[in-house]
C-alpha positions in Angstrom: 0.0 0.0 0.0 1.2 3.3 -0.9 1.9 6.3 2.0 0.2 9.6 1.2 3.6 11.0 0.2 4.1 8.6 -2.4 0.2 9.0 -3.6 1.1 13.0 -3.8 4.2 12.1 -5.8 2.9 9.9 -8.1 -0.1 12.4 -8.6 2.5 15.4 -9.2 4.5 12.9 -11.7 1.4 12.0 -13.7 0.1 15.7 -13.9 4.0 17.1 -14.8 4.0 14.0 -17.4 0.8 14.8 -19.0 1.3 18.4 -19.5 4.5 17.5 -20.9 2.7 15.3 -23.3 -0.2 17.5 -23.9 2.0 20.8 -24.6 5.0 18.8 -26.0 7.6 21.8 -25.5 10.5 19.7 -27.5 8.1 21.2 -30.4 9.0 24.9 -29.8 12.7 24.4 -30.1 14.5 27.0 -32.9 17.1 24.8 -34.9 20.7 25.4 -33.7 22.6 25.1 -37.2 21.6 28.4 -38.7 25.2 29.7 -38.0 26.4 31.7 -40.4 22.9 32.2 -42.4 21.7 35.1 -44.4 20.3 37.8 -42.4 18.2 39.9 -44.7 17.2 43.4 -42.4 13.8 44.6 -43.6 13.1 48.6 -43.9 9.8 48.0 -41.8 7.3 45.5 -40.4 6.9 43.6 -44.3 9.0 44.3 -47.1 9.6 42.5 -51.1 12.4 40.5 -51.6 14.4 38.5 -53.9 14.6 35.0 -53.0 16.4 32.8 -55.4 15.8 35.5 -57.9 12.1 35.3 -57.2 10.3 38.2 -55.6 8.1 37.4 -52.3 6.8 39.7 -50.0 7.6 38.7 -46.1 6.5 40.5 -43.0 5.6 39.7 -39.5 4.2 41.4 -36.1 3.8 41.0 -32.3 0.9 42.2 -29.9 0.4 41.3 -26.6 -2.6 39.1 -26.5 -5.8 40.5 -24.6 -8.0 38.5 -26.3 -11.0 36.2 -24.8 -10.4 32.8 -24.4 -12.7 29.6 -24.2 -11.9 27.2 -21.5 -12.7 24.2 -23.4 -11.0 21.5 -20.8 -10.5 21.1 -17.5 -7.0 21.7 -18.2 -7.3 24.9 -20.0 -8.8 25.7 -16.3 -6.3 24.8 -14.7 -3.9 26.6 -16.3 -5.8 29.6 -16.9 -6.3 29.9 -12.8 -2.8 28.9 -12.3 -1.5 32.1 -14.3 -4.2 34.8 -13.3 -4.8 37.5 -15.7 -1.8 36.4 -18.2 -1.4 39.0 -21.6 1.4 36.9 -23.6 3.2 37.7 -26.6 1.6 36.7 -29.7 4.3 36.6 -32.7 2.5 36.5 -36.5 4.0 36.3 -39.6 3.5 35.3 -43.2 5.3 34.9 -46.9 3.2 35.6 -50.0 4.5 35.7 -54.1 2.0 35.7 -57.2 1.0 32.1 -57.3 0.9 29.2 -55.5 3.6 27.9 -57.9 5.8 31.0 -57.3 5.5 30.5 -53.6 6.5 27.1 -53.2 6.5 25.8 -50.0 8.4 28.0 -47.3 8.0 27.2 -43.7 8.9 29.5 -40.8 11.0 27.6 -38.5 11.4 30.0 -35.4 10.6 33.4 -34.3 12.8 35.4 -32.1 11.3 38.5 -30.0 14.4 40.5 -28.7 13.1 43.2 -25.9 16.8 44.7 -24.4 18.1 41.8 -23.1 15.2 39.5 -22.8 15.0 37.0 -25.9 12.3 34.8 -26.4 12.2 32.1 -29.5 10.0 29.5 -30.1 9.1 27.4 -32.9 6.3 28.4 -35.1 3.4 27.0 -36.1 3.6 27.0 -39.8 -0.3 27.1 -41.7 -1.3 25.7 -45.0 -1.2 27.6 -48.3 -3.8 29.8 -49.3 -4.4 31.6 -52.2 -6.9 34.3 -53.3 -9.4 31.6 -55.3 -9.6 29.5 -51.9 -12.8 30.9 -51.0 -14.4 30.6 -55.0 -16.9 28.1 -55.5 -16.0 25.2 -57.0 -15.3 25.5 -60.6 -15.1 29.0 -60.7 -12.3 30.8 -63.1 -9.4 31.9 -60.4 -8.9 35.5 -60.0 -6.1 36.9 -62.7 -4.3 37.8 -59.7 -4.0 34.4 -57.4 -1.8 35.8 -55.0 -0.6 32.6 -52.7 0.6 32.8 -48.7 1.9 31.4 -45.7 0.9 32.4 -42.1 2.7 31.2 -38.8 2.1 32.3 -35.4 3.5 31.5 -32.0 2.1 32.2 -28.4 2.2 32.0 -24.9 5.8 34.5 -25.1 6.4 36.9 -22.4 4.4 39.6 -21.0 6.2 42.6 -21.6 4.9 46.1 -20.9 3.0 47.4 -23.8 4.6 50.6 -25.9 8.0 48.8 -24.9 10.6 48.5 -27.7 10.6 45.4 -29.4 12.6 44.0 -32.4 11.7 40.8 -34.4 13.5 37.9 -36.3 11.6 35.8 -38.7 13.5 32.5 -39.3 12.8 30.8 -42.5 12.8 27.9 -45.3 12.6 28.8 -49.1 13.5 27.0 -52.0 16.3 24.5 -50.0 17.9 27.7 -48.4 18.0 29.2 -45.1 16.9 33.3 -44.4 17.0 35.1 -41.2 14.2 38.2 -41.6 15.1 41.1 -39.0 12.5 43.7 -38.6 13.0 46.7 -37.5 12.1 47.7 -33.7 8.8 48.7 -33.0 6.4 49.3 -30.0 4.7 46.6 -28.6 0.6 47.0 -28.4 -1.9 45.3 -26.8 -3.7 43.0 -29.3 -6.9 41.3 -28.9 
């Protein structure tokens, strides 16, 4: 028969192992062999550029997230009570060109938020395609301009004071090579 220590043990163990299953933080790890990579500095929070010697258009943002939230689970409870009136960093970007073709298929593979010395980087994650004609019934002629994109996000960052300074990196994969986006600094709002 087990003591009530080792019952309150095993019960911390299971609840630790499940929200290490459930949130599966190995998944927001940035890759650490990007030494040495492009670093492209963007004039503002988008900007066109030349990839491969094909234009796309790349831009990303962060707010700090005052939005309302569904507690669908017990666990989404749980963790909502455990960190109280919580306003994280939301971190959104995207990649667009003129077709689906012309886009290919990038994927973002980290985001790093830079606020003085504070640096927080987490693996994005990476949506589907879309394109102008997704919404078109079926069988309709697609729009003469099909413009196609990519959106990524990441959550659950920091909260750090709103109209702070912020600065962005946008880590990505295009065409088999490796870009580093930097935007430049810009103040942090509340989003919702």
């Amino acid at each position: 028969m087990l003591s009530s220590l080792s019952r309150v043990g095993l019960a911390i163990l299971l609840v630790i192992g499940s929200a290490l299953a459930i949130g599966r933080p190995w998944t927001t790890w940035c890759p650490t062999d990007w030494d040495g990579v492009a670093r492209v500095e963007l004039a503002s929070s988008s900007g066109d550029v030349f990839l491969g010697g094909r234009p796309f258009r790349v831009g990303g943002d962060a707010l700090l997230d005052y939005g309302l939230h569904a507690l669908m689970t017990p666990f989404d409870r749980v963790l909502y009570a455990l960190r109280g009136d919580h306003h994280p960093l939301t971190v959104t970007a995207s990649i667009s060109a003129s077709s689906r073709d012309a886009l290919g298929d990038p994927a973002f593979t980290c985001f790093r938020a830079i606020r003085g010395t504070d640096v927080w980087a987490r693996r994005p994650t990476t949506h589907p395609t879309q394109t102008m004609a997704d919404g078109y019934p079926p069988g309709a002629a697609p729009p003469v301009n099909n413009a196609a994109w990519r959106m990524a996000s990441a959550t659950d960052g920091p909260e750090w004071p709103d109209g702070g300074s912020v600065k962005l990196e946008l880590w990505v994969s295009a065409n088999g090579e490796q870009y580093i986006f930097v935007l430049p600094p810009f103040a942090l709002m509340r989003g919702g």
